[in-house]
C-alpha positions in Angstrom: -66.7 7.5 82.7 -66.4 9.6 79.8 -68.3 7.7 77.1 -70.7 6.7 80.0 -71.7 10.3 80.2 -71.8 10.9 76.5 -74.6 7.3 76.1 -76.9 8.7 78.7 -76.9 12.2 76.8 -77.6 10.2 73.7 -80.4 8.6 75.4 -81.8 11.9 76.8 -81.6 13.3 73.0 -83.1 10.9 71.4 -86.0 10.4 74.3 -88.3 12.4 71.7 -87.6 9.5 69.0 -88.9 6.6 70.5 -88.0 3.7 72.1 -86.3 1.9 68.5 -84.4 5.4 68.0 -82.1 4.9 71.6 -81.6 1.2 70.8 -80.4 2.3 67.2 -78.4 5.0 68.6 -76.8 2.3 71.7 -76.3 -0.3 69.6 -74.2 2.0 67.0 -71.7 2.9 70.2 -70.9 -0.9 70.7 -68.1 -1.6 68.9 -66.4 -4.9 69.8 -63.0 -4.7 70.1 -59.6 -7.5 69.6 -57.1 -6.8 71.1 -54.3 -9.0 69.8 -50.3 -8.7 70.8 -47.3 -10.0 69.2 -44.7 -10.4 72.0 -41.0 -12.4 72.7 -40.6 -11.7 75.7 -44.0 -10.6 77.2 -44.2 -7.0 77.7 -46.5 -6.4 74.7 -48.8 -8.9 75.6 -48.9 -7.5 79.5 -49.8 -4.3 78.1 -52.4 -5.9 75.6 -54.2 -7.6 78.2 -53.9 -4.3 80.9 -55.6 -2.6 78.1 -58.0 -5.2 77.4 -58.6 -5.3 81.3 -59.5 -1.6 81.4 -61.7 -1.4 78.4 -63.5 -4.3 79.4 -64.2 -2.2 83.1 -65.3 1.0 80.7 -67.8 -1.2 79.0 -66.3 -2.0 76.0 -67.0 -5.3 74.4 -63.8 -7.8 73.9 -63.9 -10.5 71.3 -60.1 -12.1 72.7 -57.1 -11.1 73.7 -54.8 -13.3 72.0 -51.2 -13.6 70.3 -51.6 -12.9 66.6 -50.7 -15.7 65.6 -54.3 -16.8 66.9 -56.0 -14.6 64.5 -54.4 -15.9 60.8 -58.2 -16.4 59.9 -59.3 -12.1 59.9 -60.7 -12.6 56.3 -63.4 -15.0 57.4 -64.3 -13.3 61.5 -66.9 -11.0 61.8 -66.2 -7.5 61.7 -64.3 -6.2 64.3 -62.0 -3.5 65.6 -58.4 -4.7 66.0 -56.2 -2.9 68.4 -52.6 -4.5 68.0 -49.8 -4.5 70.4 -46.4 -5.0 68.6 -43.0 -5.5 70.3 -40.0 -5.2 67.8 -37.0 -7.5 69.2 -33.5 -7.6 67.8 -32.5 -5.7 64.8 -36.2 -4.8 63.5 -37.1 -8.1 63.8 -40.8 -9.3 64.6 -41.7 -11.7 67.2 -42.1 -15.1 67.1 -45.7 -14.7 68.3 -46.9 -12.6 65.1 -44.9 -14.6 62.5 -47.3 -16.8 61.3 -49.7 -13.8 61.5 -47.1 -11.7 59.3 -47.2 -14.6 56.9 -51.3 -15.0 56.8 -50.9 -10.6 55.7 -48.3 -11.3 53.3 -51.2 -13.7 51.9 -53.9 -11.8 51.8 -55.6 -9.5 48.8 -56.3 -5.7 49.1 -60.1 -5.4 50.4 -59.6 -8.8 52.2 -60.0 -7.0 55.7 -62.6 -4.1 54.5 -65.3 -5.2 57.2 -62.4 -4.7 60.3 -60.5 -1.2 61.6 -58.0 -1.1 63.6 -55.0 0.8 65.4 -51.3 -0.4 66.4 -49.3 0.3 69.2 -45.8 0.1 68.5 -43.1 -0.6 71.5 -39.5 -0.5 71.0 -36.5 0.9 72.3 -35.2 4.6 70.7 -31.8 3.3 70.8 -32.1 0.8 68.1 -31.6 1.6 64.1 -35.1 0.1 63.7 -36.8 1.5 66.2 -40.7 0.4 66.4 -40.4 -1.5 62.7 -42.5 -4.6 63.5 -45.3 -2.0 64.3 -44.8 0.0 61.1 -45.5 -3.1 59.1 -48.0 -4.2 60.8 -49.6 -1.1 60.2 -49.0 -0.4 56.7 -50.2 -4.0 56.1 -53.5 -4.0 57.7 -54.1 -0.5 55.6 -52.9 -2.1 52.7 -55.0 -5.3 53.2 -58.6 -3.0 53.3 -58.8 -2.9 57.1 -59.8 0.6 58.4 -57.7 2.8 60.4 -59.3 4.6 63.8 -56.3 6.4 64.9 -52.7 7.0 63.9 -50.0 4.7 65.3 -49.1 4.8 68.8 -45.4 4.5 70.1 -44.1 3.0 73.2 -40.5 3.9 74.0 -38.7 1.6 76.6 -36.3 5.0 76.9 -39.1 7.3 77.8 -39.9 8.4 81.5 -42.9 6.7 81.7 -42.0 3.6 79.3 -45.2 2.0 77.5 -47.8 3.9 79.8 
């Protein structure tokens, strides 16, 4: 509701500009969005795809939701605006559904993700040593691979009141 409001005050503004102004001015808003998870036993990827589900109803444009392991090929896909749901399991550890996607970042050269941003959301459980750890390298990677950040890394604690809301 929110950005609607804010595109039709951008389209009242730039009225005086001209038809090619406001399409300029639209087409700069629409930023097309991938949301990709990396989940064992499904709770990041149910929250990936609620999230998916409610940004496609604000009129944002999705490109996929899919497992990261989908998504080994970033280097060579349009530009793009990655939000990543990560799940850490077991000691730290990182899902079986982002391995191969871990491996394809271990792989890949500084500046190999310049054209892309992105954001993590992190879920894990407080009462584990290594709390939230397959997020944290997921998000220094992407940094370090050229890949621009939009926001600071969120957390999702299985402890808290409201869990990953």
């Amino acid at each position: 509701e929110h950005l609607a409001e804010r595109m039709e005050l951008m389209r009242r503004r730039a009225a005086d500009a001209g038809p090619t102004a406001v399409k300029e001015l639209i087409d700069g808003l629409k930023t097309e969005l991938l949301v990709v998870y990396g989940s064992e036993t499904g709770t990041a990827e149910a929250v990936a795809r609620r999230f998916a589900k409610y940004a496609k109803q604000r009129g944002c444009s999705i490109r996929a939701c899919a497992e990261m392991n989908d998504v080994c090929d970033l280097p060579s896909q349009a530009a793009v605006a990655i939000v990543a749901f990560v799940a850490t399991c077991g000691d730290g550890e990182i899902p079986g559904g982002a391995l191969l996607f871990r491996d394809a970042l271990n792989n890949f050269k500084a500046g190999d993700l310049s054209k892309h941003s992105f954001t993590v959301f992190a879920l894990g459980d407080r009462s584990y040593a290594k709390f939230c750890e397959a997020g944290k390298f997921f998000d220094k990677k992407l940094e370090a691979c050229g890949a621009k950040r939009v926001g600071e890394m969120g957390i999702g604690d299985a402890c808290d009141e409201d869990g990953w809301e």
